[in-house]
C-alpha positions as CSV (number, residue, x, y, z in Angstrom):
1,X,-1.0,3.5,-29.1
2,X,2.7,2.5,-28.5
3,X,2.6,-1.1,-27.4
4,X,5.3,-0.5,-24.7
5,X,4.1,-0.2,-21.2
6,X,6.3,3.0,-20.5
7,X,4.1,4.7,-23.4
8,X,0.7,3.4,-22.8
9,X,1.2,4.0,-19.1
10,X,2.4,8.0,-19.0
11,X,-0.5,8.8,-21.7
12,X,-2.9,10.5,-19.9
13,X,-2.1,10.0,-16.2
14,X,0.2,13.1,-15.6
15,X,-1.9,14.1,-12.6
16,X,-3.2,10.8,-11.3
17,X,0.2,9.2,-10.6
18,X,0.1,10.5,-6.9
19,X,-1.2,9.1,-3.6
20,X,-3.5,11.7,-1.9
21,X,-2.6,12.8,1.3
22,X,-3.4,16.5,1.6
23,X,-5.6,17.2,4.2
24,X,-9.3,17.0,2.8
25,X,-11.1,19.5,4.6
26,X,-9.4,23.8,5.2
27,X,-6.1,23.6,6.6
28,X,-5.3,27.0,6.8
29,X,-6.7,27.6,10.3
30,X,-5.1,24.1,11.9
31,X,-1.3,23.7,13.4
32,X,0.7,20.9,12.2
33,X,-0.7,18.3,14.8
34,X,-4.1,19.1,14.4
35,X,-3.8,18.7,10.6
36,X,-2.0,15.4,10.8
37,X,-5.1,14.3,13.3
38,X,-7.4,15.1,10.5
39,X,-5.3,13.4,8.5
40,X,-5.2,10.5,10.3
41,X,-8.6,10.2,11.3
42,X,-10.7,11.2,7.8
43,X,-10.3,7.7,6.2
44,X,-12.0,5.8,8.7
45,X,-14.4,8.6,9.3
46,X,-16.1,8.5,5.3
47,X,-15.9,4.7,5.9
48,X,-18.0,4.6,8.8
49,X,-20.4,7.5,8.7
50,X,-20.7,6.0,4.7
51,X,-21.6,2.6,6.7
52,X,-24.1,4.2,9.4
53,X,-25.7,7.0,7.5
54,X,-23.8,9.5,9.4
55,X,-23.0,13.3,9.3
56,X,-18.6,13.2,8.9
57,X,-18.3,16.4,10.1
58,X,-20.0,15.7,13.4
59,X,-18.1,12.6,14.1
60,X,-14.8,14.5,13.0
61,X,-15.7,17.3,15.1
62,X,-16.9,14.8,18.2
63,X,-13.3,12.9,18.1
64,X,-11.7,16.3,18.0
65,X,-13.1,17.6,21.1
66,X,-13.4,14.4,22.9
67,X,-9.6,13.7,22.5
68,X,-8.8,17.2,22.0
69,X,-7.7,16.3,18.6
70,X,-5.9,13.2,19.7
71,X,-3.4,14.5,22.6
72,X,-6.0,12.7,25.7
73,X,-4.5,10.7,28.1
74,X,-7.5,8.3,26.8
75,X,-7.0,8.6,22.7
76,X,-3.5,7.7,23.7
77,X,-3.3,5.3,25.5
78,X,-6.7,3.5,24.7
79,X,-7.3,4.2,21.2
80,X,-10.9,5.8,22.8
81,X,-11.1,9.0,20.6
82,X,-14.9,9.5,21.7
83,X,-15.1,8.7,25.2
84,X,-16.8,6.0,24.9
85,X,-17.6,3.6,27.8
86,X,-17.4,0.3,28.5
87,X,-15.4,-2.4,27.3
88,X,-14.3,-3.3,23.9
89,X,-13.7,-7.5,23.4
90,X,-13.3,-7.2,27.0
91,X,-10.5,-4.3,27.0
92,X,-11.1,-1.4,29.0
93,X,-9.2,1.4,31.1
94,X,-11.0,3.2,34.2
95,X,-10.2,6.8,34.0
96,X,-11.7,10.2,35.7
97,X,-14.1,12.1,33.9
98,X,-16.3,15.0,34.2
99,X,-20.3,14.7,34.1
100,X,-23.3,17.2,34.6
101,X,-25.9,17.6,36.9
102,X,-28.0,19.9,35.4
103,X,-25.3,22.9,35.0
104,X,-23.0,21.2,38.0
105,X,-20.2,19.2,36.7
106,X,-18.8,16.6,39.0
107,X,-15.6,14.4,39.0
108,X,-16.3,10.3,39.0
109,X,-14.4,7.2,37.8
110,X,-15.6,5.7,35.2
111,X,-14.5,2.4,32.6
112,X,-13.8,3.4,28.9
113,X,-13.3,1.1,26.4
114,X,-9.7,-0.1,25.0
115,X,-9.6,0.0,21.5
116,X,-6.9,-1.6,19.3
117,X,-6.3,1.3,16.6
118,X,-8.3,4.0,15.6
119,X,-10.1,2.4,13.3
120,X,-12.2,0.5,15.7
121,X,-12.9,3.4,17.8
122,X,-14.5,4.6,15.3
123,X,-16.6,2.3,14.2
124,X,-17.8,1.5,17.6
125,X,-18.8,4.8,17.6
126,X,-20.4,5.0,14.3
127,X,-22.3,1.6,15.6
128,X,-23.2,3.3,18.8
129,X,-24.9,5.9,17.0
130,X,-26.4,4.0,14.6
131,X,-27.8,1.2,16.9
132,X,-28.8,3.2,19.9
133,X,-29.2,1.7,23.5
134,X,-30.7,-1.8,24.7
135,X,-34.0,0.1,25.6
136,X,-34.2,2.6,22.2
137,X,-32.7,1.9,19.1
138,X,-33.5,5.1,18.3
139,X,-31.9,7.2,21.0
140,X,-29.2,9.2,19.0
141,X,-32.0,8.6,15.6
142,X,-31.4,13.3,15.6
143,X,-28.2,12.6,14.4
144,X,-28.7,10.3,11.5
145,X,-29.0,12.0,8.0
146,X,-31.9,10.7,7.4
147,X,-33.5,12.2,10.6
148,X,-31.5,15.5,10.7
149,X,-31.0,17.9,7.6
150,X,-28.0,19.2,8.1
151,X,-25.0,18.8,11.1
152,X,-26.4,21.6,13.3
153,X,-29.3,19.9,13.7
154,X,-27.6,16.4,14.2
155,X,-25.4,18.0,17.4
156,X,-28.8,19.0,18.8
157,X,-29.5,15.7,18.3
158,X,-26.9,14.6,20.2
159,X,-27.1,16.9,22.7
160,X,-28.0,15.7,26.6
161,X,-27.7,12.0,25.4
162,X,-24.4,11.1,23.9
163,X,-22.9,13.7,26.6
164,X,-24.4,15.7,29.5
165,X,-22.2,18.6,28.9
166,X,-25.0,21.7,28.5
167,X,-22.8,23.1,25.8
168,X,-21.9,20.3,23.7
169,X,-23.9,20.8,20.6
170,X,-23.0,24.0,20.4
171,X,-19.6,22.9,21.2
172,X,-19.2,20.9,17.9
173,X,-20.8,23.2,15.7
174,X,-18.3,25.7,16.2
175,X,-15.4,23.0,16.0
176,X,-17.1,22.0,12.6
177,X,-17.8,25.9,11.2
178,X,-14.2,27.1,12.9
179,X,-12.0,24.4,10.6
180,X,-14.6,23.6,7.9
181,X,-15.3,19.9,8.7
182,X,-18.6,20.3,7.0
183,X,-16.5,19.9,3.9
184,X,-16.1,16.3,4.5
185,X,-19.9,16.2,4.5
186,X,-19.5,16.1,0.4
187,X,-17.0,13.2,1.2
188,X,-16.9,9.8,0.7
189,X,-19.0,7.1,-1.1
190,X,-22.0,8.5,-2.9
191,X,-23.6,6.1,-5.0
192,X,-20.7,3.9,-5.3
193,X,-18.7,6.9,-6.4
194,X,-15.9,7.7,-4.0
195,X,-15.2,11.7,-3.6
196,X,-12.8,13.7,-1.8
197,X,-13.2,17.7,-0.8
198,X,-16.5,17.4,-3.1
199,X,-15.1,15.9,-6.0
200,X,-14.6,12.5,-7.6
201,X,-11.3,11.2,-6.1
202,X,-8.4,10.0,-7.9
203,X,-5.0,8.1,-7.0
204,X,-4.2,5.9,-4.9
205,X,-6.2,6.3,-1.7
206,X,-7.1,5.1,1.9
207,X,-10.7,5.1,1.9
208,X,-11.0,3.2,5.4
209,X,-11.5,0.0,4.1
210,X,-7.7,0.0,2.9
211,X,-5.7,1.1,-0.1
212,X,-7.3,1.4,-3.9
213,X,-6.4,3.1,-7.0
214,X,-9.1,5.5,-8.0
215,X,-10.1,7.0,-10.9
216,X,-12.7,9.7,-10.9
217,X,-14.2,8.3,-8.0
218,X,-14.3,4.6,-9.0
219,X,-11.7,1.8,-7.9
220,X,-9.8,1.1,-11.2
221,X,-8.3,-1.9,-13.4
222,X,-5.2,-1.7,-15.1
223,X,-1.6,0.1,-14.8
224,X,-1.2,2.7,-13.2
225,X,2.4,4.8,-12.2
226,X,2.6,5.4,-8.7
227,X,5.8,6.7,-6.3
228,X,8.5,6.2,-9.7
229,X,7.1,2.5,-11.1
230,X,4.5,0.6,-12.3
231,X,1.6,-1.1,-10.5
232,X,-1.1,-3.7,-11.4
233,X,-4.9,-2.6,-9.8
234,X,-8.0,-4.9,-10.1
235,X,-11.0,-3.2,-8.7
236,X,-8.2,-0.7,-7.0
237,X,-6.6,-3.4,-5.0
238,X,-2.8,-3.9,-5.6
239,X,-2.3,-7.7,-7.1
240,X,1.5,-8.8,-6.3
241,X,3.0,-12.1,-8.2
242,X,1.0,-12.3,-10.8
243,X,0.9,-12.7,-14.6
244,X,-1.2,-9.8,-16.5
245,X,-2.0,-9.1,-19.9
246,X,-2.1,-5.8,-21.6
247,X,-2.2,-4.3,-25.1
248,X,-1.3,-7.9,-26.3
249,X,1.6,-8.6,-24.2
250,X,2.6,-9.9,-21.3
251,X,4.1,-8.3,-17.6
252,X,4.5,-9.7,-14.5
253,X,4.6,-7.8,-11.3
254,X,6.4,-8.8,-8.3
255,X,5.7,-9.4,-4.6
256,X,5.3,-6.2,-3.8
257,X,2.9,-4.9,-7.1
258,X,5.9,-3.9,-8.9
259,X,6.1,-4.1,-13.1
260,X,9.1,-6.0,-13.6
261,X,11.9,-6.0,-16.1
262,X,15.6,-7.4,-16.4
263,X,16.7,-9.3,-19.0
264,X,16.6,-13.0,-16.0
265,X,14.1,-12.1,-13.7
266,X,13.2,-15.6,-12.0
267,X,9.3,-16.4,-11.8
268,X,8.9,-19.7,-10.4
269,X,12.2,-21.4,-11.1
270,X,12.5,-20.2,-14.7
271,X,14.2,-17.1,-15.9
272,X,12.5,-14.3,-18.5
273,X,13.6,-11.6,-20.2
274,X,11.5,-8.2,-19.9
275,X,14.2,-6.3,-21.5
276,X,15.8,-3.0,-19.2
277,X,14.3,0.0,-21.4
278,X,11.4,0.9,-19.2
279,X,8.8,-1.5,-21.0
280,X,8.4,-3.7,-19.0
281,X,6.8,-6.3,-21.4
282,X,8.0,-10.1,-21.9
283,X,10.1,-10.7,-24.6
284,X,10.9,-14.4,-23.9
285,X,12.5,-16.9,-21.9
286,X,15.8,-16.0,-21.4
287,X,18.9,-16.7,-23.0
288,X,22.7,-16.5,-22.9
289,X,24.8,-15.0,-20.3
290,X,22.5,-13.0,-18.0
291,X,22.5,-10.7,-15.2
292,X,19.4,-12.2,-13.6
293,X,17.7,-11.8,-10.0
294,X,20.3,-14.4,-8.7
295,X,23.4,-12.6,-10.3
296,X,25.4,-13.1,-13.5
297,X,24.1,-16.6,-15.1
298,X,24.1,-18.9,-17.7
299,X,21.1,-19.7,-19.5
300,X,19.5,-21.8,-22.0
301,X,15.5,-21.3,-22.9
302,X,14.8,-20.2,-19.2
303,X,16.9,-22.7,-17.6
304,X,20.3,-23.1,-15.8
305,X,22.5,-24.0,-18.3
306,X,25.7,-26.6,-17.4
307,X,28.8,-27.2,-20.2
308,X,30.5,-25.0,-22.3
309,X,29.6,-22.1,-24.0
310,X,31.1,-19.5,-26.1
311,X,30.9,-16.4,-25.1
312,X,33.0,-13.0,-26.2
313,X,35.1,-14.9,-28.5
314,X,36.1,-17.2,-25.7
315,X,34.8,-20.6,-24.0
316,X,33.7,-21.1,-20.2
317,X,32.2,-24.2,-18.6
318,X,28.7,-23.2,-16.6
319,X,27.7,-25.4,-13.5
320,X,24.1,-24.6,-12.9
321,X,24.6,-21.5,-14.7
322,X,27.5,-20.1,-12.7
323,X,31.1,-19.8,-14.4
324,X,34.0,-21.7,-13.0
325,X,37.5,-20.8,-12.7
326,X,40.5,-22.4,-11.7
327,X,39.8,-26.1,-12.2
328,X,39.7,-29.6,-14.4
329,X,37.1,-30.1,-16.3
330,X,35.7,-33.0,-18.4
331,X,33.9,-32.9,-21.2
332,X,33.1,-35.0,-24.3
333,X,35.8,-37.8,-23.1
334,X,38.6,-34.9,-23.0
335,X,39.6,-33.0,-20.1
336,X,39.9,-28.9,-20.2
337,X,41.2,-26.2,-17.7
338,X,39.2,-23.0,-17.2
339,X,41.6,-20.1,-15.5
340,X,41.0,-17.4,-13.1
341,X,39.4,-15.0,-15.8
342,X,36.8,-18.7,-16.3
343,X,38.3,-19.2,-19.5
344,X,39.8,-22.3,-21.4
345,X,43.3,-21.9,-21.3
346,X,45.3,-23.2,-24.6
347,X,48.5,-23.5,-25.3
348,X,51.7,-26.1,-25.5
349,X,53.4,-24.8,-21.9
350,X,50.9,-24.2,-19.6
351,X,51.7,-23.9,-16.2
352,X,49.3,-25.3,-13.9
353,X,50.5,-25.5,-9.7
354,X,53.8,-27.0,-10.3
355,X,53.3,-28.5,-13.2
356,X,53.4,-27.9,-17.4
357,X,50.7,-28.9,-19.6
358,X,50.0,-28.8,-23.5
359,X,46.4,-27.8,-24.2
360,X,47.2,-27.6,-27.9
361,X,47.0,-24.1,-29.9
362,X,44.5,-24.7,-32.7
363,X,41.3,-23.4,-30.7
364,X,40.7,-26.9,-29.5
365,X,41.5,-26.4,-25.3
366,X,41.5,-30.1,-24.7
367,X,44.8,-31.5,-22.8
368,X,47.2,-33.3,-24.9
């Protein structure tokens, strides 16, 4: 294998270098709105039914109708995508609401719980249904996969006891068989594998919990390209500002997971070279006149360089790496003159403000 990063990188990753965000259950059927709800919602949904041992296609298909796929004067301005009630660390909104009475529905205030994103109305949920109420831990137990065999029988499980509504099982089914939510039911961890529309997920992915780098299914370590560069993954997570070895050499990737290269990029006060080719790897401590992360500089084994140097065929004084122009300089016991190109002028009649100088003419620059 090529020992560049550019090389070892693009072999065998033409499909993975992507971030999934297609929608993972049948979009054909949805609007643009309802998809992005899906889109939106899916992550923490596998989380959280992964968590709870819950069906994802009922609690996609619950949030859709209890929200009415996000648009609900609750989802919006509450966060509450499941109407539940309450308080959440003492937030709450009081809202109207419908109930039954038998086959009656009736109009009644009641206080919903404020949530700070969706992610926590979800889990709340998840927890609701997991936990049950104070006096049966087991009141929504028909919903739980272990208890119901497949999602119909988990909305009949939820039927007259996570709403009153006579038709509300039925209600979900047909939100879940209309738009094919029971795909996500393949979703999800499965035995520490992760798997998206029924298959082994890879890229770099939102799985609830946050952002990871898959690779069929399992979080990944190593390089990986993503969005035009190179990233760093440990266990899928994104390291930032760190050294890492590969193939034998050496990378570092920046503050925000990049790979970097230049021939000065600064890492903590001292400048390297990691060439400008696309490799990425570290060649050394830089050296010479250098376009680095600060701009053009001097410098000497990593360093800031001060004096003179030599540098296309001519000789410029460096103060903390940066060239000077325009001024006296002293050097060695002799003093020197660098122009407005940064150069040392020579010559027996130079003309400096109002004044004539000899700075010699045998390569020597000092003033005479």
């Amino acid at each position: 294998m090529d020992k560049t990063l550019k090389i070892a990188l693009t072999t065998g990753v033409m499909t993975l270098g992507i971030v999934i965000t297609a929608t993972p259950v049948d979009a054909a059927t949805m609007t643009t709105q309802q998809q992005a709800f899906v889109n939106k919602m899916t992550p923490a949904i596998l989380a959280d039914t992964s968590k709870y041992g819950l069906y994802p296609s009922i609690q996609m298909a619950q949030a859709t109708l209890e929200s009415g796929w996000g648009q609900s004067t609750l989802s919006t301005k509450a966060n509450n995508y499941f109407g539940v009630k309450g308080a959440f660390n003492g937030q709450s909104v009081t809202m109207w609401t419908t109930e039954y009475s038998g086959d009656k529905p009736y109009s009644v205030q009641a206080q919903f719980a404020k949530y700070p994103s969706a992610y926590e109305s979800v889990d709340a949920q998840g927890k609701l249904l997991k936990n049950g109420v104070s006096w049966n831990k087991e009141y929504y137990a028909g919903a739980w996969r272990s208890r119901a065999k497949n999602y119909k029988e988990a909305a009949y499980g939820l039927q007259g006891r996570y709403a009153t509504a006579p038709t509300y099982a039925q209600s979900l089914i047909n939100l879940i068989e209309e738009y094919h939510f029971d795909q996500l039911d393949n979703d999800g961890y499965q035995n520490g594998v992760y798997y998206l529309k029924g298959k082994p997920a890879s890229g770099y992915i939102n799985d609830g919990n946050g952002w990871f780098w898959f690779e069929n299914g399992r979080k990944f370590t190593g390089f990986r390209f993503y969005m035009g560069t190179y990233y760093w993954f440990e266990k899928g997570s994104r390291i930032d500002n760190e050294w890492r070895s590969a193939w034998n050499l050496q990378y570092y990737v920046d503050r925000e997971g990049r790979a970097v290269q230049g021939d000065g990029y600064k890492v903590n006060g001292t400048y390297y070279n990691f060439g400008h080719d696309g490799t990425f790897f570290l060649r050394g401590k830089a050296n010479g006149y250098v376009n680095t992360t600060d701009g053009w500089l001097w410098i000497e084994n990593g360093q800031r360089y001060t004096g003179f140097r030599k540098y296309m065929g001519a000789y410029y004084f460096f103060i903390n790496g940066v060239r000077q122009h325009n001024r006296w300089v002293s050097e060695w016991g002799l003093n020197y003159y660098v122009g407005s190109d940064g150069r040392s002028v020579q010559g027996s009649h130079v003309k400096i403000g109002n004044k004539v100088y000899n700075f010699g003419t045998n390569g020597t620059f000092y003033l005479r």
